[in-house]
N, C-alpha and C positions, 0 to 999 in steps of 0.2 A: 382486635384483629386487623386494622386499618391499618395501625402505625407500625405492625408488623408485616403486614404485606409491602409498603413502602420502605421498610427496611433492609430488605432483600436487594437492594439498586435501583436501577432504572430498567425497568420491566419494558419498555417501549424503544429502547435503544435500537440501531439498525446491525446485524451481524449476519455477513453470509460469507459463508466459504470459497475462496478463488480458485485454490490448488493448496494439494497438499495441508501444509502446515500455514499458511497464508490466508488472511480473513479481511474483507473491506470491513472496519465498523465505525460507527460516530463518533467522533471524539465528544467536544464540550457543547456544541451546541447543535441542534438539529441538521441533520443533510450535510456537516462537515464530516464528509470522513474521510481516512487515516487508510495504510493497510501495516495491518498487523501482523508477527511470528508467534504460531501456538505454540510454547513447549513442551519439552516431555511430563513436566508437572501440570500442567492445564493454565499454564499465567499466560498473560500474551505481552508480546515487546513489541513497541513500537519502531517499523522498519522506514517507511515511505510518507510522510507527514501529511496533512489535509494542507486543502482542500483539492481532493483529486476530481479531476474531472471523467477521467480513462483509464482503464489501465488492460491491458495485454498478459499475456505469458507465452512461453513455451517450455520446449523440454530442461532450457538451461538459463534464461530470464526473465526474471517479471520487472514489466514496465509499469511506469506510472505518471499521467499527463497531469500537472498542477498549475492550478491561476491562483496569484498571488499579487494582488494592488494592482491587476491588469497585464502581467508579465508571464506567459506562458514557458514553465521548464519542463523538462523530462527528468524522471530516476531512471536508472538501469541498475536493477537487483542480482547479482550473478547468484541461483540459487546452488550451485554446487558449493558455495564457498560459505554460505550461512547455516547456523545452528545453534542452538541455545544458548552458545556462550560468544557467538563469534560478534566482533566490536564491526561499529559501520565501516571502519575501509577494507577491512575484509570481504564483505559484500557488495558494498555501493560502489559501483562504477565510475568513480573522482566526486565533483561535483554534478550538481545536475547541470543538464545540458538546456542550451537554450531551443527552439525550435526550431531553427535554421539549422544549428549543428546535427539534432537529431534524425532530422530528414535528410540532409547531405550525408550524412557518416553510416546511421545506422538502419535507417528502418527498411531499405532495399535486404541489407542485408544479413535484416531478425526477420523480416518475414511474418510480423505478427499483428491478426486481428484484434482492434481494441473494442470492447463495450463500455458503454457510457455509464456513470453511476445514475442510479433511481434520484 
């Protein structure tokens, strides 16, 4: 009964829902997480890479703040433009942006509250 319970996955992984079709969960190692695309089959694709530290939305973007070897970027998700099959430059906003860019260019004018991950 043990090696079948542990068979099942990782029963302790982090998974909560952002919006919509969009889910923060851990990737490979504890407290990294990712955000992920639920699709119409129940798989999930991965959108917005770990390790994020933030991340926002509204009606038409989901942001995402990530530290990386001490280098803080932004993503910009256009969610009108993703769906189960749509490839990253369809949704992702170029590259990600560095901090400076994102506070100069956008965040006046996305207007959006970020909460921190657990």
């Amino acid at each position: 009964m043990i090696i079948s319970l542990f068979s099942c996955g990782d029963l302790f992984s982090y998974s909560k829902n952002i919006t919509g079709k969009y889910y923060l969960m851990e990737t490979d190692t504890k407290n990294d997480l990712a955000i992920y695309y639920k699709t119409n089959d129940g798989d999930f694709i991965g959108r917005i890479p770990s390790p994020i530290l933030e991340y926002g939305f509204n009606d038409s973007f989901l942001i995402a703040k990530c530290k990386k070897n001490d280098t803080v970027k932004y993503y910009i998700l256009n969610r009108s433009k993703d769906s189960d099959y749509a490839d990253q430059q369809d949704f992702l906003m170029g590259n990600p942006l560095t901090e400076k860019d994102f506070i100069e260019k956008w965040q006046k004018r996305l207007k959006i509250n970020f909460s921190k991950t657990p």
